[in-house]
N, C-alpha and C positions, 0 to 999 in steps of 0.2 A: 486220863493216861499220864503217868508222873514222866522225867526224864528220860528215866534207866526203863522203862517199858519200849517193848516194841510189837509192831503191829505182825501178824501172823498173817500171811495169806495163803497158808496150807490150804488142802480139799476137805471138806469137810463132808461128814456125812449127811447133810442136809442139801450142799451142792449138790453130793450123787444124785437124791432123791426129787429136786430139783432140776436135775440139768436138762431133761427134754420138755418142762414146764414152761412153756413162753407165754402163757397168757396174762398180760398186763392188768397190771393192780389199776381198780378201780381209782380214778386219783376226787380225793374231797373239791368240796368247791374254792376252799382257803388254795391248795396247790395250783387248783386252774389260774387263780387270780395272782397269786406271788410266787408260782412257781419252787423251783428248789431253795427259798429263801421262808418258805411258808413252814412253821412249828409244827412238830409231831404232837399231838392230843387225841385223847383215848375218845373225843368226844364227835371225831372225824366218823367212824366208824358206827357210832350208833344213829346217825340220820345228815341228813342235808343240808340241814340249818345253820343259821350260822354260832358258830361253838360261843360268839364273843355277844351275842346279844338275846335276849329272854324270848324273842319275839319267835314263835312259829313260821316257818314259813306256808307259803299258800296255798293255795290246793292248783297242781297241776293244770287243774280242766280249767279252773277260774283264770290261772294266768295266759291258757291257750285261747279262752275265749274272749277275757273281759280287756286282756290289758295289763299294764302296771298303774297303780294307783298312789300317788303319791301324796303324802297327808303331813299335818304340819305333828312331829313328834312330843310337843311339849319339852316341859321342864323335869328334870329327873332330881328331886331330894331327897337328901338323905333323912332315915328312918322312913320314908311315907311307901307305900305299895299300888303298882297301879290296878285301878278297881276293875280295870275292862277284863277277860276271862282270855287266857290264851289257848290257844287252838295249837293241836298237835299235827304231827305230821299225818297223822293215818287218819286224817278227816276223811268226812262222807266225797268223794271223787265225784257223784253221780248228781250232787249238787243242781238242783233244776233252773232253767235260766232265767224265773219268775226274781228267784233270791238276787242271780249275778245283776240282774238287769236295775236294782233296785238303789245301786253304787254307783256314784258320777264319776264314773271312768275316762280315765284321756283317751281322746280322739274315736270315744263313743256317742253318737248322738243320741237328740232324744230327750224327754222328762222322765224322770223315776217315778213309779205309781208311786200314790202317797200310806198305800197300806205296805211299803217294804220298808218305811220308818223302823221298825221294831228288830229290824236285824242286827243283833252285835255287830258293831266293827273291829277291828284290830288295830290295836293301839301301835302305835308310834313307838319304834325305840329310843328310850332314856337319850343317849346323846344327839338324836335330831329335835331335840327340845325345841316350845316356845316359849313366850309368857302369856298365850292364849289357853283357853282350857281346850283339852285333846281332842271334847266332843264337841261337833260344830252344830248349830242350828239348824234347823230345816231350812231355813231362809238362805242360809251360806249353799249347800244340797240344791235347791231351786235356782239362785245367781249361778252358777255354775253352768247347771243346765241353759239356762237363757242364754251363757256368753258361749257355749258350745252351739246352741241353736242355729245365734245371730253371726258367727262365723259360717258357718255350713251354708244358712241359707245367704249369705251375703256373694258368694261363690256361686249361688246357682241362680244370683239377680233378682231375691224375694227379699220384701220389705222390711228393715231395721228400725223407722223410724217409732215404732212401739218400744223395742227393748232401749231406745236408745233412751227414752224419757221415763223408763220404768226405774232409774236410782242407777243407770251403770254410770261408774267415774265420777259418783257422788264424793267419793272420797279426796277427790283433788279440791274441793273446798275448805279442806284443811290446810291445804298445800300450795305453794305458788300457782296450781296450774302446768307447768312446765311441758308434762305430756301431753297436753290437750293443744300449749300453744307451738310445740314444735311440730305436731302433724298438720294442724295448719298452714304450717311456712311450707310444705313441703305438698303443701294442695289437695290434703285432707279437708273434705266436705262431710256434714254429718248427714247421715240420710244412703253414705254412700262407701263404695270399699275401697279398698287401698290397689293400686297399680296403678301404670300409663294411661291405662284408659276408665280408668276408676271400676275396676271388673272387681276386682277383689279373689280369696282363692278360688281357683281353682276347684280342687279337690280339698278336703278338711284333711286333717294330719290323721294319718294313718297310724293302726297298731299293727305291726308285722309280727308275725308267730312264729318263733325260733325252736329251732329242731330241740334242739336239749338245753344244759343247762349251762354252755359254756358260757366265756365273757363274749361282750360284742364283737361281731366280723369275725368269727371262730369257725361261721357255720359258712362264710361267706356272705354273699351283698344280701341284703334285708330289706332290699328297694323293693317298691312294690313296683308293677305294670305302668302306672301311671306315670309314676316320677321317672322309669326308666326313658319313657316315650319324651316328657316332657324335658329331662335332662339329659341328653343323650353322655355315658362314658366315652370318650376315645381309648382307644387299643392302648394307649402309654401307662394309663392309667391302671386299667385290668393286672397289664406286664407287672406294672409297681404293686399291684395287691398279689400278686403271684411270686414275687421276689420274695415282697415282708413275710407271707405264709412258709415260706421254705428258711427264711430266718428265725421266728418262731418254732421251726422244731431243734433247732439247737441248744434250748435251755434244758429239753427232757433229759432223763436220764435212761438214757439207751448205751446200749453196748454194742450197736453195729459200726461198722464199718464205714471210712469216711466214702464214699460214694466217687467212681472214677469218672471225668467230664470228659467226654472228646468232642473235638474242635474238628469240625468239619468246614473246609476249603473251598468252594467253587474254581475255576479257573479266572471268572472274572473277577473277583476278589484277589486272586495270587495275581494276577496282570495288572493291578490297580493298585494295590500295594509294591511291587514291584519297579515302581514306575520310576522312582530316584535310587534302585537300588543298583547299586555296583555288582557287576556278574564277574564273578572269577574266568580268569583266562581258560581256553579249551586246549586237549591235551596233543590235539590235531593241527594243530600251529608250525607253518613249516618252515620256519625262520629258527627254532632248533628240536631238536629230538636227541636230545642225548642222555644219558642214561644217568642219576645222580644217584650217588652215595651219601645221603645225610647222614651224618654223627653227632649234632650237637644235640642231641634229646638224651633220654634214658636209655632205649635201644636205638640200633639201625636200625634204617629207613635206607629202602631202596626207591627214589622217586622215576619219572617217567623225564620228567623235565625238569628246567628250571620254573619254572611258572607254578608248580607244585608248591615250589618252598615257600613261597609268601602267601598262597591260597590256602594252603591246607595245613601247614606247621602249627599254625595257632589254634586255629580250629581242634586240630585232634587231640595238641600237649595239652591245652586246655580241657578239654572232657575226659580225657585222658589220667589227670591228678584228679579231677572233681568226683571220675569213677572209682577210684583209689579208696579214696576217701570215706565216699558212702557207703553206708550197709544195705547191705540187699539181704534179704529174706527168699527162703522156699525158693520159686524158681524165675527169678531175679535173672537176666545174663545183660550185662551191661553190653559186651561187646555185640552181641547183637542190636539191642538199642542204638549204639553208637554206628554201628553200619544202616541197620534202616534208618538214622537220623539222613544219615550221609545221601541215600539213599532218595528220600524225600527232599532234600536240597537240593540232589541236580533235576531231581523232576521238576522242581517249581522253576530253578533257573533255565530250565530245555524249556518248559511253560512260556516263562518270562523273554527268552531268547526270542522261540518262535513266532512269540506277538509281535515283539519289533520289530524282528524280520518282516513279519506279516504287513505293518503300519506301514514298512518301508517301502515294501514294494508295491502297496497301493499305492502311495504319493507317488511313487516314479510310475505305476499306469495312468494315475491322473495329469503327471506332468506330460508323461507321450503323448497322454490322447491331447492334448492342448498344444504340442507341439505337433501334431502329426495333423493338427486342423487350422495352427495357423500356417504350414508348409503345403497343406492342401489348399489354400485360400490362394499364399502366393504361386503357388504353380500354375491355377488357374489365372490371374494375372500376368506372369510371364506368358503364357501362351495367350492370351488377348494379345499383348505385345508384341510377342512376336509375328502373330496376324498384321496386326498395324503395320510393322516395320515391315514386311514383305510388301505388305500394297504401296507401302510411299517410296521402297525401295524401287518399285516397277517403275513407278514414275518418275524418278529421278534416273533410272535406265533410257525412260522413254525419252525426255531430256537430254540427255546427254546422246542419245543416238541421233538429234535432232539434229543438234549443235555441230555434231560431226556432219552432218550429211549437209551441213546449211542450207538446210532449210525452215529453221528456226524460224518461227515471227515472234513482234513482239506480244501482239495479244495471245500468244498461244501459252509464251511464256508468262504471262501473266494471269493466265486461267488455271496453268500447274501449280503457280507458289499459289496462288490460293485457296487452291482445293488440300494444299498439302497444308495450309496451316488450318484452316477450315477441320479437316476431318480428323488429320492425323497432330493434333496442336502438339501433344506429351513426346512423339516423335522428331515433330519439328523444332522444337526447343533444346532438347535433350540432344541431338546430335550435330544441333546450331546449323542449318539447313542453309538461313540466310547468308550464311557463308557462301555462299555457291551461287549466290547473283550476283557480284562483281565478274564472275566469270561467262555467264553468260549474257548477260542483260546489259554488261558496257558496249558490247560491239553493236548490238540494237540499238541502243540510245543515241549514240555516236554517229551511227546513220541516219538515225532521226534530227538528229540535232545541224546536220552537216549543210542545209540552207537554211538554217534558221539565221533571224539578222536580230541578236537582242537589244538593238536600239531601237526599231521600225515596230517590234514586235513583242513590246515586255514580257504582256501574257500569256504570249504561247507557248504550247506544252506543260501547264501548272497542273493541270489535271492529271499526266503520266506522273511525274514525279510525286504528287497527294498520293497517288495508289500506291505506289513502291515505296513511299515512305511509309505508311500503313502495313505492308506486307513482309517488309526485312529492317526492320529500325529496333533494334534488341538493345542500344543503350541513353544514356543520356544526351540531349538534345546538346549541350554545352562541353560532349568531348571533346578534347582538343586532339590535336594530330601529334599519332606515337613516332618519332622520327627515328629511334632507336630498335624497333620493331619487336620491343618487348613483349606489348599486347597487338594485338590485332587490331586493326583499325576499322570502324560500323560497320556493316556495307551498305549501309542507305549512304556512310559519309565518303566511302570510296566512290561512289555511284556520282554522287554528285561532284565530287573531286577531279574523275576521270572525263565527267559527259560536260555538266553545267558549268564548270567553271573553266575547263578549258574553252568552251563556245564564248563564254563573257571577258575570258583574258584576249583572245582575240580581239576580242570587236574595239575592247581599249587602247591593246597599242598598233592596232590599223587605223580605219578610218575616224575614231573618236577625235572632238578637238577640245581640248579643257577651257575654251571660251564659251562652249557650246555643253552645259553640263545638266542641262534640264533631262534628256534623252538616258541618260546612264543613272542620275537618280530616281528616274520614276524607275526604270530597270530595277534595281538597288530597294526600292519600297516594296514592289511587288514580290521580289522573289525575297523578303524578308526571315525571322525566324516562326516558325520551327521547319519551315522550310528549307531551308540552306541554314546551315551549323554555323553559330558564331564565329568558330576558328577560322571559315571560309573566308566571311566578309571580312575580317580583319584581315587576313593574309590579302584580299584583293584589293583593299585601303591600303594599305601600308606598303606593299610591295611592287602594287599596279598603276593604283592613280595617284595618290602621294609622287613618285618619281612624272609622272606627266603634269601634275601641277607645279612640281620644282622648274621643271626646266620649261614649261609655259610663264614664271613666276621671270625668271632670269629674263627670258626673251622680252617679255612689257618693257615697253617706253611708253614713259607716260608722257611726255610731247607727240607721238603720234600715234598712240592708241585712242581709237575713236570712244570705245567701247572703257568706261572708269572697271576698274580691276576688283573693287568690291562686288561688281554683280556677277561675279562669277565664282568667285572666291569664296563672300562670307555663306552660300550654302551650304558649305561642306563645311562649317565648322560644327552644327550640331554631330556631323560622323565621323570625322577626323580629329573635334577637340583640340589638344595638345600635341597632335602630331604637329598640326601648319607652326607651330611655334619656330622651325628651324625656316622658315620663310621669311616670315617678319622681317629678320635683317636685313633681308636680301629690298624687301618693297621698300625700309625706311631709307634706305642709301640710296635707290633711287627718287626715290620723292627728293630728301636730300638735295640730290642732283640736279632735279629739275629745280628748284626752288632757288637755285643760285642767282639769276637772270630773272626772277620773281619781281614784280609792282605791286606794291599793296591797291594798284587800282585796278587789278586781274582779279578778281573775286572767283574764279574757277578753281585756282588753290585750294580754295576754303570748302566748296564741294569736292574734292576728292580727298582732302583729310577729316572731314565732317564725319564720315561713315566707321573714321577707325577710334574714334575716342573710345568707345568700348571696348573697340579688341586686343590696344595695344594697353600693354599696363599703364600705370599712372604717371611711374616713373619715365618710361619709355615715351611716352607722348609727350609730356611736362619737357621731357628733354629735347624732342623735337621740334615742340615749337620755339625753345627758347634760342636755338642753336638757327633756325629758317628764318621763323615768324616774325620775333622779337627784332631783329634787329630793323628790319626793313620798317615797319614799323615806328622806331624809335626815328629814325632816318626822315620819315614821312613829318613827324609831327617836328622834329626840329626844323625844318625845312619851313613850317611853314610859320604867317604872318598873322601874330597876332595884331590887329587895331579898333578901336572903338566904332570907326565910321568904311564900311562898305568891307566885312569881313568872309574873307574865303572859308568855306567850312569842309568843302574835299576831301582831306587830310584828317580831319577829325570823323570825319564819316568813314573812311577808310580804318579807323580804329574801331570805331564801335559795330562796324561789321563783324568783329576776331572776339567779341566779350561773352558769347556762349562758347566759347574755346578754347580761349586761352585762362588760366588761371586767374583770378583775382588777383591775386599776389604778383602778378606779373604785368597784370594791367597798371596796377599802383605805383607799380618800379616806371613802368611807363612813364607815368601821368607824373611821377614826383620829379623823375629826370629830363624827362624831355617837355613838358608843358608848362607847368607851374612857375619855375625859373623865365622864361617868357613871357607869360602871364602877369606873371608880378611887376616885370617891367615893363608893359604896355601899362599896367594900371599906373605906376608912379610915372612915367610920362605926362599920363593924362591928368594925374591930378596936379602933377604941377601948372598947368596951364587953367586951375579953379574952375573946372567944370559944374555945371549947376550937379546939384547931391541926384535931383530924381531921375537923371542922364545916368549916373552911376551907377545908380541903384537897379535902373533899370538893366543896364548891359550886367549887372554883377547875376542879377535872377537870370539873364537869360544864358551865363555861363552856368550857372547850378543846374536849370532843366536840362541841359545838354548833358548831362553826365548823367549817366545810367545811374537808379536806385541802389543798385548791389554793388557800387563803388560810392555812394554820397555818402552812405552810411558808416563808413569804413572813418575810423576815425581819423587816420591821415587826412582827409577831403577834409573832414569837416576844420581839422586845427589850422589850415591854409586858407581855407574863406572863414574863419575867422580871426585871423594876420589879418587879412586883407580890411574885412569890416573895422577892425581899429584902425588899422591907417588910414583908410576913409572918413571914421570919424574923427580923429583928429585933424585932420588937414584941409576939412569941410565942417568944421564945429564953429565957424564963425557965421557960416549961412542960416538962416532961420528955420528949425525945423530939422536940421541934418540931424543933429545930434541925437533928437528923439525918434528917428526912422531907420536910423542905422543902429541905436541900442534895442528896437523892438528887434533888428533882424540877430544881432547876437543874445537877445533874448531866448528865438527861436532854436539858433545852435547850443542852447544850455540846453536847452528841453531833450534833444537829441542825445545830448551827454549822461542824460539821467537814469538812470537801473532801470530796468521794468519792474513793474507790481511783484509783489511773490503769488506762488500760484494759490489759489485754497487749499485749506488744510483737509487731508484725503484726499486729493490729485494725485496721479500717477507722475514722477518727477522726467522735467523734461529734456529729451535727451540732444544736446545741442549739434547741429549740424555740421558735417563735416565738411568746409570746403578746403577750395585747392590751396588756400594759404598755411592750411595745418598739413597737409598732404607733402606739399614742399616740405615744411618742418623739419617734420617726421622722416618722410625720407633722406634731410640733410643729416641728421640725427642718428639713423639707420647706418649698419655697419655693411657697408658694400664689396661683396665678393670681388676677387681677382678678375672676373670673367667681364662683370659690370665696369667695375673701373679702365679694363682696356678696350673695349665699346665705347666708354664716352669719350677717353685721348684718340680714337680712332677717329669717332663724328668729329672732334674739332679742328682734327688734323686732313681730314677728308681722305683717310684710308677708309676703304674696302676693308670690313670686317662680318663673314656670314659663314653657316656651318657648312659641311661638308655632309652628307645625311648618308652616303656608304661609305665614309670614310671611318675608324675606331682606332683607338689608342690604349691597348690593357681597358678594355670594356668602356673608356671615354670618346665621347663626344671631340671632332673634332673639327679645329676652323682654320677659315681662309685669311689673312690679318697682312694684306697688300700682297705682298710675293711671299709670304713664308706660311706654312702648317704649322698650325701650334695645338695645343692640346693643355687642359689644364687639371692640376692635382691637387685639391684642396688649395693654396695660396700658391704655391710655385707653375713658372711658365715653361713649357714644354715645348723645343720649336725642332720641327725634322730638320735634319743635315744632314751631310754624306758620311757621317761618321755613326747618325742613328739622331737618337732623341738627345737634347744635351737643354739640359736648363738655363735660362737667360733672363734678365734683369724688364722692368719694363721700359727703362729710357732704351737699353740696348735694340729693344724689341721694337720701338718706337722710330728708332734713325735708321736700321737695316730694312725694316717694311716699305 
């Protein structure tokens, strides 16, 4: 067809005669195979064959019975002819199956008789050539059979090892082996078949018999029975060979019509799909109803609402041009389509609606029944409850009608609280029940309590109060008393505030005597914690016997008190501690006092300050004796006579009674000022007058033993008796023998001079002892507060200086300092006068006291 031609599709009158003729042209086997891409030849039409090669095809019956047979084609040259005979289509069909059987067909078993030798075969076409010749030996015929045998019977578990040695796989000795040595690796055994468990097939490969002459899977599956069992398809599979089949008729050439599909919906699929999908608003909205005139399209639009315009504007402009647009044929109505479209959308969205509706008001039946079972649950709780509370109400009615009518006891009131904590505990707690025995249970106690004598009788009634502490003690044992009345106070602590402790403040400030203090502490031990509240005992220390030991403290004179003031006193310092501290002043002034008129030959002194080295601080005793002790003392030893010949030792014995008491340091001030200077001049007396040396020597040893160990040692001692030893040696160096008896003895005091060893190496280093000579020191050393420095001008002036213990000054502490109140403020002195408080110097403070 050139350019300028054009195709006519007029009717023709061949269409006429044609046009009720539907019956489809036979199509060749070329068409089946390449479809509309397959060449027109005349040579279609004269038989089956194929047009492109010499070869006849087979006889029908032969390929329904025997199989395909596939053979090696040879070489095709040019000029030569092949000698085999070709067989036409209209062979004998009725072919008997002596002949068919006589061909090593695939997946036939069996041996071929040896008298079917003589049957032509059909040669091979030219282009499936070998370089083999086309006819094969009988021996090729025979191998064949043997390897279809030994397959078949290797599947049914019959013996291989004949075929195996009969030449099969001879051929791999031409060849590396490769096949023979990779079924090995892979647990190939000869003698045996191939699988997991060396079974081998199954079933021998099958010839399946195909309806006609299409290509493969044309006619459908061509499984056999067996394979189907042994391979099971799944359904995806099937669906996929049912898809490809309906894509395969799309290459014919037909002239029908494309085939219309409808999409059928469930509702669980539109509910499922639906699930993220946005529902347009309803036109039932009553937030507005008014009535819209849209203009901006092609035409008016009258809407219902506004909720219309953005739901449905696009929607419809939309389908709206696209209907425009399209050609519709015969009986086409768009606008009906576009209304059943519409149509179908709110059904699905009424679908979709009504499921969420649905979903929703499950979860809210599921949420009431969960709410209506936990509200059943606590209903039935509250009414327990309230059960409870009515019966312990009864009995706190019964109570209270009792109390009124007094005729209360206590055990009775003691069988209610604890039937009510006992039964009703969640009652008890919850409405704090214990509340409500202070009010009844003080006036019982209090009557119980009202001959009790808690000196005579520590441990009576410990048992009442163990129960009631048991039955109303709702907090901690160590609360203190609310005096602001913020919180409530126990009432096991009222209880005891009310009954126990007014009975024990009695009995202290009646007939107790605080010389007499064994009686109120075993008191005081028994009724200890967690029975009586910390808060209590403090308040009864501090407020009760504290003020009876001050002003028992005041009254002592220690000239006529029979009874020394330690045995009564230091008991109470494990429970009072740092309270007794405002006493002290008061004991040291008078000790003080008594001490005035002191003999260091009254050694009773020394027992009634013995007892306080521990309790008075260091400083405060060091000061005391130095200001009593010390002098009287010093006084003693100058007094007295030292002489070689009939010596008084009184006086020195009076010192060394005071050396576990008085400081070291003090003893030495002693010994340096008032002995030694003496001492030294009795010895040059005596040696002026050429005393034999072993006289000397002798009185000098028995001045060393006299003097305690823990002052020889001191190095003062020893540098004064070694003065002395040189003086003696030289002034007795002319006698025979002085010289060398008196250097052995300063020999001795070298020794003494000498460092000690070091300790070994890994010893713990050693930590050297603290006596009263570093103590002094230290405390000279020490920065001494205002309070301490007018304490000691007071001791030396013999003022009266002791606290006042209810007296306070802006939350200070204040004291008695001769005739004036003073009070002190970090360094400045504070003295009352009639104008108020006015600060004063300490000399001023010192001449007006």
């Amino acid at each position: 067809m050139s350019d300028n031609e054009v195709e006519k599709f007029e009717i023709t009158d061949y269409d006429l005669e044609h046009e009720f003729s539907h019956r489809p042209r036979r199509q060749t086997k070329e068409q089946q195979i390449y479809g509309i891409w397959a060449q027109e030849s005349g040579g279609e039409e004269e038989g089956d064959g194929d047009p492109r090669s010499n070869i006849p095809p087979p006889s029908r019956i032969r390929v329904l019975r025997g199989g395909l047979n596939f053979v090696s084609g040879g070489i095709q040259q040019s000029g030569k002819k092949d000698d085999s005979k070709e067989k036409g289509e209209g062979s004998d069909e009725n072919e008997s199956e002596s002949e068919l059987s006589s061909r090593p067909m695939f997946g036939v078993g069996g041996a071929a008789d040896s008298s079917d030798e003589d049957i032509p075969r059909r040669q091979p076409p030219p282009s499936f050539g070998s370089k083999k010749s086309s006819i094969q030996p009988s021996s090729t015929s025979s191998k064949r059979q043997d390897i279809a045998g030994l397959r078949k019977g290797a599947g049914r578990g019959g013996n291989t090892s004949g075929l195996i040695g009969s030449g099969l796989g001879d051929w791999e000795k031409y060849t590396s082996g490769i096949g023979s040595k990779l079924l090995k690796k892979m647990g190939f055994e000869e003698g045996k078949g191939l699988g997991k468990n060396l079974q081998g097939i199954s079933t021998p490969v099958e010839a399946s018999k195909r309806k006609g002459k299409g290509a493969i899977g044309f006619y459908g599956s061509e499984r056999s029975e067996r394979s189907i069992k042994d391979f099971p398809v799944h359904d995806s599979d099937e669906e996929e060979k049912e898809k490809f089949k309906d894509l395969l008729q799309q290459w014919k050439k037909t002239g029908s019509k494309k085939k219309i599909k409808y999409v059928y919906k469930s509702a669980e699929e539109v509910i499922q799909e639906g699930r993220t999908k946005k529902l347009k608003p309803t036109d039932d909205s009553h937030i507005t109803k008014t009535k819209v005139i849209d203009m901006t399209g092609p035409e008016t639009r009258v809407l219902s609402s506004y909720h219309a315009i953005a739901g449905q504007k696009n929607f419809i402009e939309d389908e709206y041009e696209e209907d425009k647009k399209k050609k519709y044929e015969h009986f086409d109505l768009p606008e009906l389509l576009h209304n059943l479209q519409i149509l179908l959308e709110k059904c699905e969205d009424d679908i979709i609606r009504n499921a969420r509706t649905g979903e929703r008001e499950s979860d809210r039946i599921v949420h009431l029944t969960h709410e209506r079972e936990k509200y059943e649950v606590l209903v039935e709780r509250e009414k327990t409850e309230m059960e409870s509370l009515d019966q312990a109400l009864t009995l706190v009615e019964s109570l209270e009608t009792r109390h009124k009518e007094q005729t209360l006891t206590l055990s009775e009131a003691t069988n209610i609280f604890r039937e009510l904590k006992s039964d009703y505990l969640k009652v008890y707690n919850t409405f704090e029940i214990p509340y409500l025995a202070p009010t009844y249970i003080t006036p019982l106690l209090k009557e119980l309590l009202a001959t009790w004598n808690p000196l005579a009788q520590p441990a009576a009634h410990k048992e009442v109060f163990t129960a009631w502490q048991n039955l109303v003690d709702v907090g901690d044992g160590q609360q203190q008393q609310q005096t602001d009345g913020s919180v409530p106070m126990d009432p096991y602590h009222h209880l005891v505030w009310e009954t126990w402790a007014s009975a024990v403040r009695s009995a202290i400030m009646g007939p107790w005597e605080p010389r007499d203090c064994a009686p109120l502490l075993a008191l005081l031990e028994t009724w200890n914690l967690p029975l009586v509240p910390m808060w209590i005992q403090a308040h009864l220390l501090q407020h009760v016997i504290l003020p009876r030991i001050t002003r028992a403290v005041q009254n002592w004179n220690p000239l006529q008190d029979t009874v020394p003031i330690h045995t009564w006193l230091h008991p109470w310092l494990p429970l009072l501690v740092d309270n007794l501290q405002s006493v002290y002043p008061v004991i040291r002034q008078k000790l003080s006092a008594a001490l005035v008129h002191w003999h260091p030959n009254d050694r009773s002194a020394k027992m009634v300050l013995q007892p306080w080295k521990r309790v008075f601080s260091d400083i405060s005793m060091t000061t005391l004796l130095q200001s009593n002790i010390q002098p009287k003392l010093e006084t003693a030893l100058s007094e007295m006579t030292i002489t070689p010949h009939n010596q008084n030792l009184d006086p020195w014995h009076w010192f060394l009674d005071w050396d576990d008491l008085l400081p070291p340091q003090v003893s030495l001030d002693i010994m340096e000022r008032c002995f030694f200077p003496q001492w030294y001049q009795a010895l040059g007396a005596w040696l002026s007058t050429n005393p034999p040396h072993q006289e000397v020597i002798a009185w000098y040893k028995g001045w060393r033993d006299l003097i305690p160990k823990s002052l020889s040692n001191h190095l003062q001692v020893r540098q004064k008796f070694q003065q002395a030893l040189e003086v003696c040696s030289r002034a007795l160096s002319h006698q025979i023998g002085a010289s060398d008896q008196f250097n052995l003895l300063l020999a001795g005091l070298d020794k003494l001079n000498e460092p000690p060893p070091p300790p070994p190496l890994g010893s713990p280093p050693q930590q050297r002892s603290k006596d009263w000579a570093d103590i002094i020191s230290s405390a000279r050393r020490e920065t001494l507060s205002m309070k301490e420095v007018v304490e000691r001008r007071c001791l030396e002036r013999g003022i009266v200086f002791v606290p006042l213990p209810d007296r306070k000054h802006e939350a200070r502490p204040v004291y008695r300092c001769g005739k004036l109140n003073i009070s002190f403020n970090k360094n400045i002195i504070y003295v009352q006068t009639e104008r108020g408080w006015m600060p004063k110097s300490l000399t001023t403070l010192l001449d007006d006291a």
